[in-house]
C-alpha positions as CSV (number, residue, x, y, z in Angstrom):
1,X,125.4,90.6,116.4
2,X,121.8,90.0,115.0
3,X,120.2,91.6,112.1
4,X,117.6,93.2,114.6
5,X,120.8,94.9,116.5
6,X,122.3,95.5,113.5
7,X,119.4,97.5,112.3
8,X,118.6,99.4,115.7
9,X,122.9,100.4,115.4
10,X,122.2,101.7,112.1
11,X,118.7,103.5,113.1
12,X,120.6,105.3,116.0
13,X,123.8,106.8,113.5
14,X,120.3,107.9,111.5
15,X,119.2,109.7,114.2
16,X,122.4,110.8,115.5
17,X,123.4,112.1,111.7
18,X,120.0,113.3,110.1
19,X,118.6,114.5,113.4
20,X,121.9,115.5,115.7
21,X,119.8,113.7,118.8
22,X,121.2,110.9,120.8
23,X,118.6,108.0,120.3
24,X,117.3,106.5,124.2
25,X,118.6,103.0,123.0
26,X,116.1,101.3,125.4
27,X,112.9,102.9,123.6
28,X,114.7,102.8,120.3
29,X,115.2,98.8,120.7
30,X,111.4,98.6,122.1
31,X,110.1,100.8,118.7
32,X,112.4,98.4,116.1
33,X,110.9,95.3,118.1
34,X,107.4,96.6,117.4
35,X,107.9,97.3,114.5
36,X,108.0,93.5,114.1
37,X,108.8,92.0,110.6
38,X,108.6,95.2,108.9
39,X,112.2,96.5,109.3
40,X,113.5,93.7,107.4
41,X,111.5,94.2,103.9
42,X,113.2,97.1,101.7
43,X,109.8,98.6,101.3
44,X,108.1,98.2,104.6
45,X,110.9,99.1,106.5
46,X,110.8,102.7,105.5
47,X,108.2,105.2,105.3
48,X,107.5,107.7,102.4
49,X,107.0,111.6,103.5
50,X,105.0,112.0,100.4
51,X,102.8,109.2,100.4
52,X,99.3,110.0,101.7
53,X,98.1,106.9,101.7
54,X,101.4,105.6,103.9
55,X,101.2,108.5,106.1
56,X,97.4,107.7,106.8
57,X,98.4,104.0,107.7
58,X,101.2,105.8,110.3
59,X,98.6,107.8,111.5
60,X,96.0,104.7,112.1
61,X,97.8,102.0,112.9
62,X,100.5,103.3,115.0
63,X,99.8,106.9,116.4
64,X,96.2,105.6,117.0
65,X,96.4,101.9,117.1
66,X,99.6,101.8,119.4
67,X,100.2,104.9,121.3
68,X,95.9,105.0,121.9
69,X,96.0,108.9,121.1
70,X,92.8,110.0,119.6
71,X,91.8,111.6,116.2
72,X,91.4,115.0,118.5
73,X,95.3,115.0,118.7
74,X,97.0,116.9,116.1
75,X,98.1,114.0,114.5
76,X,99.0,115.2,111.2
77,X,100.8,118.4,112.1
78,X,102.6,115.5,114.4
79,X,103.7,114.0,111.4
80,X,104.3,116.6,109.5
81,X,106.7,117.9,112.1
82,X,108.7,114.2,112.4
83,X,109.2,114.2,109.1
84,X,110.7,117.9,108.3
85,X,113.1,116.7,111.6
86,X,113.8,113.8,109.8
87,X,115.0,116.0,106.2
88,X,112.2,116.3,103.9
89,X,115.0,115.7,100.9
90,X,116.2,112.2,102.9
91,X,113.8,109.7,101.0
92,X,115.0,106.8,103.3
93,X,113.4,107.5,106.5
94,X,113.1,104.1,108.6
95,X,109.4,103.2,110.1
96,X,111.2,102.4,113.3
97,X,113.0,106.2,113.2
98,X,110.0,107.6,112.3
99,X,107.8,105.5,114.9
100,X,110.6,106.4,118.0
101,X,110.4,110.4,116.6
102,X,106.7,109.8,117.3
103,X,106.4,108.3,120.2
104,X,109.0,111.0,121.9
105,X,106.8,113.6,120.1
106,X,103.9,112.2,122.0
107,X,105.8,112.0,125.2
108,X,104.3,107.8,125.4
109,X,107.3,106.0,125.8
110,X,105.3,104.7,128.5
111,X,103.5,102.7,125.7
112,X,106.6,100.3,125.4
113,X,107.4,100.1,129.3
114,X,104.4,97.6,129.6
């Protein structure tokens, strides 16, 4: 098993624990994959709920950048809501949990079917 499937097994017992949702394995492979490099550095690889300046770089470079939703949306009471899903008290919340949360929030999972 790679370190990539190794990851996306671990990011589904996240979801599966913290969230009580069976992760779409397809998408959540396509998310981790985007995620690119990322998901391997200890800090990159998760994303801080208290951190405006990380939670601006969610907002612009993935919900805006990647899914193409505009600064209309409610973006930040999008994020907001992912993250109180995910357990405000959990301080390791992956990028790629965070990023499949939002893209199934969004309803673009189209996005990653290109």
């Amino acid at each position: 098993m790679s370190k990539r499937d190794e990851l996306i097994t671990k990011y589904a017992a996240d979801i599966k624990e913290k969230i009580g949702e069976t992760a779409d394995l397809d998408l959540l492979t396509k998310v981790t994959i985007g995620c690119g490099p990322a998901i391997y550095g200890k800090d990159a690889s998760t994303v801080s709920g208290s951190s405006e300046k990380e939670l601006e770089t969610v907002k612009n470079n993935f919900l805006i950048k990647k899914l193409g939703l505009s600064a209309s949306d409610d973006l930040d009471g999008a994020i907001e809501s992912v993250m109180t899903k995910y357990g405000k008290s959990n301080r390791s919340k992956y990028r790629a949990v965070v990023y499949y949360l939002l893209t199934k929030h969004f309803k673009k999972e189209a996005v990653y079917n290109k």
